[in-house]
N, C-alpha and C positions, 0 to 999 in steps of 0.2 A: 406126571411125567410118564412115557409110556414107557414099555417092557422092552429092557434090551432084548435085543437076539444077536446070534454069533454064529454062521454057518462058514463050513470049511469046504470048497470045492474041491473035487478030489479031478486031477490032471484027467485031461480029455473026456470028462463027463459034460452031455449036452446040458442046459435049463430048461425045465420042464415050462409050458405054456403058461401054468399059475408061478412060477417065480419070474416070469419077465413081465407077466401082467404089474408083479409086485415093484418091481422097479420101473418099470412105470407110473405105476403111483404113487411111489415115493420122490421122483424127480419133481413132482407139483407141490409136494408139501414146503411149506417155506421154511427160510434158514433159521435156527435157532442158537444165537448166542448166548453165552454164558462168560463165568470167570476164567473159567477153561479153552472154552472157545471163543473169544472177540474178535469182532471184525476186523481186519489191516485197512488200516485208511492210507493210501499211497502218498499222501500229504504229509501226515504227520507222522508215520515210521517209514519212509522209503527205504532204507535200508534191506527192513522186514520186507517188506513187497517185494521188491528188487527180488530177494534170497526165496521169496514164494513163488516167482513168474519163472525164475531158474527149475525152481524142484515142478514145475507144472510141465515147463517146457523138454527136461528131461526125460519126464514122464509118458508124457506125449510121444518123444523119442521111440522109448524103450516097449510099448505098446505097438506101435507103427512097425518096428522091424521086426517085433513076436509075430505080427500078425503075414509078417511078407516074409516070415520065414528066416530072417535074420542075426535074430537077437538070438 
């Protein structure tokens, strides 16, 4: 398993060229599930899905009007 890391932005600080390289490369890595983490199958827990496309869609939301100034 690799090495957690934990990094804290601190409000109005840019990302430097090596940390968006980094998240960049980590959006290619594929998903990794666990006990902890399992996949929502939309079939067999709708419920769960349902209550995860809400918290995405919020999310979504609440990003969009930070970004327009908004939120």
């Amino acid at each position: 398993m690799g090495k957690e890391v934990r990094y804290v932005l601190e409000p109005g600080r840019k990302l430097t060229a090596e940390e968006i390289a980094m998240i960049e490369a980590a959006r290619e890595l594929p998903e990794v599930y666990d006990e902890d983490n399992p996949p929502i199958d939309p079939v067999a827990a709708p419920e769960q899905y349902a209550a995860l496309m809400r918290a995405v869609a919020a999310r979504n939301r609440r990003i969009a009007g930070h970004r327009a100034g908004t939120a």
